[in-house]
C-alpha positions in Angstrom: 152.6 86.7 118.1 150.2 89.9 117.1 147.8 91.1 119.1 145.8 92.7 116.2 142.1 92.8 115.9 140.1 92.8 112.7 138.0 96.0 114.6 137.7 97.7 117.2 134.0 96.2 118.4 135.7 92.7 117.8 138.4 93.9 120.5 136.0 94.8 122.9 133.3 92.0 122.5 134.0 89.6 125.2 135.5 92.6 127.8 132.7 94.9 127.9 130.1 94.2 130.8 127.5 96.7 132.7 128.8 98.8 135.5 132.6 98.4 134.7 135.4 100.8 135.3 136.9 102.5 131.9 139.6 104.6 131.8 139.8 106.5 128.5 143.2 108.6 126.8 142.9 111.5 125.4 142.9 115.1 126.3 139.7 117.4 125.2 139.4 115.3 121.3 143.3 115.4 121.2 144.9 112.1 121.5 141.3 109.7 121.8 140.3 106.7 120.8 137.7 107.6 118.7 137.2 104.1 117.1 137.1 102.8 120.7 134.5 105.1 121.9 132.0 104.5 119.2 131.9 100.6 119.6 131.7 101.4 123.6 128.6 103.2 122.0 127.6 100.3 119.8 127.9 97.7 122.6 124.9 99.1 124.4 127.1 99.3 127.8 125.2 100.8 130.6 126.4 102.3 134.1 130.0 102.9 133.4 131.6 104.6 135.6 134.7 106.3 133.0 137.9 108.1 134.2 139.3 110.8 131.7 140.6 114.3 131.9 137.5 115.1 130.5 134.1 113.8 128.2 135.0 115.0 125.2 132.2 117.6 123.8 128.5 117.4 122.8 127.9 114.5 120.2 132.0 114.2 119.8 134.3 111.5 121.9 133.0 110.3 125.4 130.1 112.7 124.5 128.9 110.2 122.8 128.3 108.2 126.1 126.6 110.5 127.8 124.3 111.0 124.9 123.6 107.3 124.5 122.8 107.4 129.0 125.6 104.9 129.3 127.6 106.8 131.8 126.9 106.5 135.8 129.8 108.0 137.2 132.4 110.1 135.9 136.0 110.9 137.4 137.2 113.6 136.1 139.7 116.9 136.5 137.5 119.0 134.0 133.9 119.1 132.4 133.4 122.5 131.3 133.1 121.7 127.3 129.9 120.0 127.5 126.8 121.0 128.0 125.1 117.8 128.3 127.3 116.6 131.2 126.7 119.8 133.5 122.6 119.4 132.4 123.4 115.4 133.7 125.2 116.5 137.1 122.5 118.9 137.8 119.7 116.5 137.3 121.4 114.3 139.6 121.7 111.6 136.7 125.3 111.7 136.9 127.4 111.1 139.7 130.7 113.5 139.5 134.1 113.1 141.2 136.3 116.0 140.3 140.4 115.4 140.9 143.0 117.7 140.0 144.0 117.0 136.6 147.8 116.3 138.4 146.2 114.2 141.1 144.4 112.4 138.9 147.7 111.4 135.9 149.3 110.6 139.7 146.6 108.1 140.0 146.0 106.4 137.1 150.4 105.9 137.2 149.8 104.5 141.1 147.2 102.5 139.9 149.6 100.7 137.2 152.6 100.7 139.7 150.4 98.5 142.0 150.5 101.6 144.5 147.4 101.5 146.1 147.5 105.0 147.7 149.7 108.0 148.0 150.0 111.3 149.3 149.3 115.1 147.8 149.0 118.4 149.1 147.1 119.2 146.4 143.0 119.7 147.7 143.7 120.2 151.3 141.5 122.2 152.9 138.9 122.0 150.2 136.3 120.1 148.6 138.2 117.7 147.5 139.5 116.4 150.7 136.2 115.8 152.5 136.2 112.5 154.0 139.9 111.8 152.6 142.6 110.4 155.5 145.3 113.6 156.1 148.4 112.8 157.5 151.3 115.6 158.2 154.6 115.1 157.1 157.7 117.4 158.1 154.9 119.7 159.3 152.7 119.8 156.3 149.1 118.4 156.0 148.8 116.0 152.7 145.0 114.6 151.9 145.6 110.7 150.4 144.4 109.3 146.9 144.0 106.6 145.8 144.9 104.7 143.1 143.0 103.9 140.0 142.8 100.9 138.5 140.5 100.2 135.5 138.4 96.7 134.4 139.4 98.0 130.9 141.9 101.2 129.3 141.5 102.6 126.3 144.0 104.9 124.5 145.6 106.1 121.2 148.6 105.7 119.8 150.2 107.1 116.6 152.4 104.3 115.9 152.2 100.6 117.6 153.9 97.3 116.3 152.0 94.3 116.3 153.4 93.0 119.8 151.9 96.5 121.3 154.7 98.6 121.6 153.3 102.1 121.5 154.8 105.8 120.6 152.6 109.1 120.7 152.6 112.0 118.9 153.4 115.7 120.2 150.5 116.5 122.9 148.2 113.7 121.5 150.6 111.9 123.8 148.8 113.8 127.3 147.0 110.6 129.3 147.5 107.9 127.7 150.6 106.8 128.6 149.5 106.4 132.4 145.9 105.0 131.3 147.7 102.0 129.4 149.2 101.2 132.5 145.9 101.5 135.0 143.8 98.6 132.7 143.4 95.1 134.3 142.8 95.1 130.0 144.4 97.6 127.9 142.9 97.9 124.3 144.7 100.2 122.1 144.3 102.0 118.7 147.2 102.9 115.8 147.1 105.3 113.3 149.8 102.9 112.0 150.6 99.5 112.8 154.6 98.0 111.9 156.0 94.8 112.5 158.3 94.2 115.5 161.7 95.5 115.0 160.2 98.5 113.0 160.0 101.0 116.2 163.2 102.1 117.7 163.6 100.3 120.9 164.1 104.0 122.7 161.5 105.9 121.0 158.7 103.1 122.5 156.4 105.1 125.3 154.1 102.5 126.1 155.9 98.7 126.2 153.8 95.9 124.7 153.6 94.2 127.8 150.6 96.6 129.2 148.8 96.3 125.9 146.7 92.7 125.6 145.0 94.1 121.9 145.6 96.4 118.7 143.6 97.4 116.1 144.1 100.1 113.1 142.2 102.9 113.8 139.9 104.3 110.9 141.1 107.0 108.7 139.1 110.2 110.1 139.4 114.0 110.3 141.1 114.7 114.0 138.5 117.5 115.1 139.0 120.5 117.0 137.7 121.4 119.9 138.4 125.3 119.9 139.4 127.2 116.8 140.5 130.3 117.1 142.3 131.8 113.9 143.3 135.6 113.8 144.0 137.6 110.3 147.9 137.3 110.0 149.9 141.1 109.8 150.4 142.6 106.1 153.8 142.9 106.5 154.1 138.8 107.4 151.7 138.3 104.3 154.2 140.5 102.4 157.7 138.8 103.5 156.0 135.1 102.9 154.8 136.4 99.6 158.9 137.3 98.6 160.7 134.7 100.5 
């Protein structure tokens, strides 16, 4: 059995609908489903409400969806690379809900443990706890969360088999290990794709059983978001040159 698509707008085609929950890997561009995100694009989609660490940045990654005014609602533990979502928020054409970025991996995991709510002391006594149950325990106040569960997950992998194992590479890894398990659907994309019996049983992150479909994901420079290079020492120059 493979659960490989020929594309990833093929994948999505009969899962996609207006005003649907998707959850989306991916930390800043490291680690996102870039294929994914452009045929969410090419869909036409319209009042999603998407949960991510964050929307990517202008005209790159979920940036793309606020461009295309296919985003209603965003949850989110940080915004601050792109302009076009704050100019959004303050219009008041986007509705925001910020979570701590370890509240919200908590939730997405709850969400595909079937736990529909747990406890954090993590936001208490601020914003985000307004209108939240609190509950002491052992003499501490905790605010509750709740789980997330998503109509459809997106995420990248590095390397998948065709049954939908998954393994990550280095910090491309970050959410989408606990966004493959929040999808009611769970669509993922592989740099490389192996038959079964290819991946080491104990190096598998994400078991096939939480992904439903594959597809090879395009062959494309992996931008990034923030470079920052320095001029390297002389002496370092000087030792490389004679080593």
């Amino acid at each position: 059995m493979t659960k490989v698509h020929t594309s990833a707008a093929e994948a999505l085609a009969d899962v996609l609908t207006d005003g649907m929950v998707l959850a989306v890997g991916g930390f800043g561009l490291s680690g996102i489903p870039a294929d994914l995100i452009d045929a969410v694009r090419a869909s036409g989609v319209k009042d999603l409400t998407v949960v991510s660490n964050n929307m990517g940045i202008d005209g790159k990654g979920l940036g793309v969806l606020l461009e295309a005014g296919q985003v209603r609602k965003v949850i989110a533990s940080y915004v601050g690379e792109n302009k076009l979502f704050a100019e959004q928020f303050l219009a008041g054409a986007l509705e925001v809900e910020f979570s701590p970025q370890g509240t919200l991996a908590e939730r997405l995991r709850a969400g595909g443990a079937g736990i529909p709510a747990f406890y954090t002391k993590t936001g208490v006594g601020t914003l985000i706890a307004e209108g939240k149950p609190l509950a002491d325990f052992d003499g501490v106040t905790y605010v509750q969360e709740r789980g997330i569960v998503a109509d459809v997950a997106l995420v990248k992998a590095y390397l998948a088999d065709t049954r939908g194992n998954l393994v990550y590479r280095y910090t491309a890894r970050n959410f989408n290990p606990v966004v493959a398990t929040a999808g009611l659907v769970t669509i993922a994309e592989a740099e490389r794709i192996v038959e079964p019996g290819e991946i080491e049983p104990d190096h598998v992150v994400t078991p096939g059983v939480y992904v439903q479909r594959l597809v090879q994901s395009a062959n494309r420079t992996k931008d990034i978001e923030q470079r920052t290079v320095r001029t390297r020492p002389a002496a370092f120059m000087t030792a490389a040159a004679t080593a």
